[in-house]
N, C-alpha and C positions, 0 to 999 in steps of 0.2 A: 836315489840309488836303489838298484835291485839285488836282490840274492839270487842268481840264476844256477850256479856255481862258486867256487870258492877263484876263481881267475883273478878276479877283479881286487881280492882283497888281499893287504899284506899280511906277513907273518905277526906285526904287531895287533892287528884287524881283530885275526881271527883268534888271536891268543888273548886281547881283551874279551871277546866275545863268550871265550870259553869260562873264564873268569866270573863273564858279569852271570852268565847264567848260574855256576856255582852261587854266586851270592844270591839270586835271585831264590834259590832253593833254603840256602841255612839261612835267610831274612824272608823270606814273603813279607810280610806284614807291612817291609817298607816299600812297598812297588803297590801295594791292593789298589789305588785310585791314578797310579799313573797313566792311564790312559781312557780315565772318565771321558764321555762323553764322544770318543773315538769309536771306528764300526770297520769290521774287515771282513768281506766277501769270501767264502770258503769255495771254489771252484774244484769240483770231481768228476771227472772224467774217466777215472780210475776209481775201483773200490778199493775202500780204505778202514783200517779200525785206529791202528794207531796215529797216522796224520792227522783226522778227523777228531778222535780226542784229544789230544796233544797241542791243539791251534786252537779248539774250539774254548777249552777251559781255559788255557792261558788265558786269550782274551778277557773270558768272563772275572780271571782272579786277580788281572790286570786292572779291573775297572768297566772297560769296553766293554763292546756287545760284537759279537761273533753270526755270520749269514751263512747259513749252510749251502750250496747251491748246487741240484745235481745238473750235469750236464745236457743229458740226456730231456729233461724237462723244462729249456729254457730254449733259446732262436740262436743261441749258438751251433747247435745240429744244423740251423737253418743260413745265419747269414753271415757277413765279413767279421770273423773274428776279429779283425780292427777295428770295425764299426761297434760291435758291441761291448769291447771292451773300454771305448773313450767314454761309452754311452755308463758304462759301470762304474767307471774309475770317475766319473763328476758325485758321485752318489757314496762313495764310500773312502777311506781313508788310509787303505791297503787291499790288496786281492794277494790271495794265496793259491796255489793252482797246482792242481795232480792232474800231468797230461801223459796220452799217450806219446807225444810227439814232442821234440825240441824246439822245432823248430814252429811250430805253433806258440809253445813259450814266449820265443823269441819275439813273434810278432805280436802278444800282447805288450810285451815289453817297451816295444817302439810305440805300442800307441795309449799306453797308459799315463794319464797326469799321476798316478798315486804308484807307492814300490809295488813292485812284484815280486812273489816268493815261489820259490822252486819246491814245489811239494812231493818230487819226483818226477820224472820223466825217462825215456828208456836214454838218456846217456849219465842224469845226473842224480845224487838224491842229497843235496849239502843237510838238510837239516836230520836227516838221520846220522849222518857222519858227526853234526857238532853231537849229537847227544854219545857216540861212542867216544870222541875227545872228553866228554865231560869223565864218563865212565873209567877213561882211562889214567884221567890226571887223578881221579881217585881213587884209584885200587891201588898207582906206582909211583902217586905221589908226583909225575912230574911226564912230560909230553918227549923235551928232546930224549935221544940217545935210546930210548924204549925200542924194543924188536918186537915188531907184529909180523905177525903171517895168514894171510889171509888164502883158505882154501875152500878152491870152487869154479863155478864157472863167471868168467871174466864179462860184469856187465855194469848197469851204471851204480850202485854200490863201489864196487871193485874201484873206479877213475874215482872219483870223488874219498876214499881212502888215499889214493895215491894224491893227490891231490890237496890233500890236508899233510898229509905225511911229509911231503916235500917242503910245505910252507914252517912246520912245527920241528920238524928236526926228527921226526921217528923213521927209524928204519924200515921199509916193508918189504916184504917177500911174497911177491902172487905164485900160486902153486893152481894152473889154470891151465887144464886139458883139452876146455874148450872157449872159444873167444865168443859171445853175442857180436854180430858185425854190425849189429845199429847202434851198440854202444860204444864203437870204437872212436877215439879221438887221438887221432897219431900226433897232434899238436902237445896233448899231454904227457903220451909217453916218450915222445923226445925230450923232453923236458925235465921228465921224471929221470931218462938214462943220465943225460946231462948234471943231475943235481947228485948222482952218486949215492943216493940213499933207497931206489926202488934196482929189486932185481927181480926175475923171472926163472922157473926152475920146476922141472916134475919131481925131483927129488925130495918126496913130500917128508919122507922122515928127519932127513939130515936138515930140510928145512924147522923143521919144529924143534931140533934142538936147539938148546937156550934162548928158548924165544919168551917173550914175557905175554902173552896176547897170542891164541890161535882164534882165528874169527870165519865165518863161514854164512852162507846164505843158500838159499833155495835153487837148486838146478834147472829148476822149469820153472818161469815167471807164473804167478796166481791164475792168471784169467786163459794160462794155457794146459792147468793140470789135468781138467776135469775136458776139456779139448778132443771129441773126437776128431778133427783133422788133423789133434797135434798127436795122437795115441804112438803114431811109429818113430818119432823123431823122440816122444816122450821115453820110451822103452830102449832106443840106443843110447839115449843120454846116461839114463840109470847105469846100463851093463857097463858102460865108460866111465861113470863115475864112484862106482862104488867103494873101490880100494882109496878111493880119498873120501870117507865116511870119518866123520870126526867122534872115535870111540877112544874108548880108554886101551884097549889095545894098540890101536896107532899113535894115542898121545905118550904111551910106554909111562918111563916116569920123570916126564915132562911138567913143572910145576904151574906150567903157563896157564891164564887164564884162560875160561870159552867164551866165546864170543856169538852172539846171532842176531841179525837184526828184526828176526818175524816179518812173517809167520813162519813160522816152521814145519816143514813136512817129516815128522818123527817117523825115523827109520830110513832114511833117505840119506840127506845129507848128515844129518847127527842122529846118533842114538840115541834113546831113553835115557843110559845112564850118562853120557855127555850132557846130557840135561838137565840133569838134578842132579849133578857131582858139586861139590863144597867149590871147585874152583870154578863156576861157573856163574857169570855178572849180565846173564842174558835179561833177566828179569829188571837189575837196574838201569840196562841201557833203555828197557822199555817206558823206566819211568824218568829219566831223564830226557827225553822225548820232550815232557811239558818243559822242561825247564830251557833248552835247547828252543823252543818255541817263543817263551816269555825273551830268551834273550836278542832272538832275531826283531820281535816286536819291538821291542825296547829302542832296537840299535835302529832303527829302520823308520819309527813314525812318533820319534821324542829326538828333541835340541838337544837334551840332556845327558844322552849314550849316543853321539853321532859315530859312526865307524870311523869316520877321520875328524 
């Protein structure tokens, strides 16, 4: 089985999952050799800080031994990414993969003997999502019935929210001016309309109240900030998104948590003081990351945690 996205897995799936990683966090001690003598392939195509440590330490606290692999330095620049990845996948006991593309994903997937994990890619990012479920069941105690809102521009963060939300029972509200069209997956948001628990809305204030979770991410993707071909698309996006800037003025006095998944462009989409305000859990989400890691490991390359 792969983690490509969260499609595949039920509500029971992913709510053990969320689970085992909690325990994986208040016990380490009891997982430290579970996956002796096991080795998993880090693939980056994408620059990274926190997938990179996040998979890489798991692995090592797990027992395993962790590959780092950059892209750019291996014959995948060069040959059939299905050739190379049958060629990888006899040699190692999982790959992990930050791509630019889905659909590259994809065809590792089809030609891999060992799982494949979704390290991001532009429709999806599950394993940052489980680590905001972790974050979430423990700030509110509990997953169903919770009101998130999530504000920004609509990309693969955003599906993979929706996406969790609809399997866990939380309510979510996109407040999303602008849509990434490569991140679109209208299979999801049928889905999502369907399931009666995601709505859509510029109405960013009325959306934040009573909300338990306001959550937000970056307007321009990393490797396009610093972009001169992206500099005019970057400067219309700002002027369009700034009245949905996640400050303390716009959250009024809204008890709700902050949310970010990093990196964060201070002053952009959050403020300073949205950053370092008392209700803000941006920093736990970054370190339930490992644990969010340890538990996809877990469930993916041990008898012991199978998802089903």
């Amino acid at each position: 089985m792969h983690l490509i996205n969260f499609k595949e897995l039920t509500e029971q799936d992913l709510n053990t999952l969320i689970d085992l990683a909690i325990e994986t966090k208040q016990n380490p001690e009891k997982f430290l050799k579970t996956l002796e003598g096991k080795s998993t392939a880090l693939i980056f195509q994408k620059t990274s800080t926190r997938t990179r440590v996040s998979f890489e330490v798991a692995m090592t606290q797990l027992g395993g031994h962790a590959l780092y692999i950059d892209w750019k330095s291996t014959n995948f620049t060069l040959a059939d990414i299905s050739d190379e990845t049958q060629s990888l996948s006899r040699h190692v006991d999982c790959i992990m993969a930050r791509l630019l593309y889905n659909s590259d994903l994809q065809k590792m997937a089809s030609a891999s003997r060992v799982p494949i994990i979704n390290g991001c890619d532009e429709k999806y990012h599950p394993s940052q999502i489980l680590a905001d479920l972790i974050t979430i069941k423990e700030k509110h105690g509990k997953l169903t019935g919770t009101k998130l809102v999530y504000i920004g521009v609509h990309n693969n963060v955003t599906n993979s929210l929706i996406e969790a939300a609809i399997k866990t029972g939380i309510k979510i509200t996109t407040v999303t001016p602008i849509f990434n069209n490569a991140a679109r997956d209208e299979e999801l948001l049928l889905a999502a309309k369907k399931s009666g628990l995601w709505e859509s809305t510029l109405d960013v204030k009325n959306a934040i109240k009573n909300s338990d979770f306001v959550y937000t991410d970056t307007w321009i993707d990393m490797e396009f900030f610093t972009d001169p071909k992206f500099e005019t698309e970057k400067n219309n996006r700002i002027n369009l998104m700034m009245p949905y800037q996640i400050n303390l003025e716009l959250l009024g006095n809204s008890n709700a948590y902050i949310m970010h998944d990093m990196p964060i462009h201070r002053g952009y989409e959050i403020s300073e003081e949205a950053i370092n305000s008392p209700r803000s859990v941006i920093y736990q989400q970054t370190e339930n990351r490992l644990h969010a890691a340890k538990a996809i490991y877990l469930k993916l390359m041990t008898k012991n945690y199978p998802v089903r």
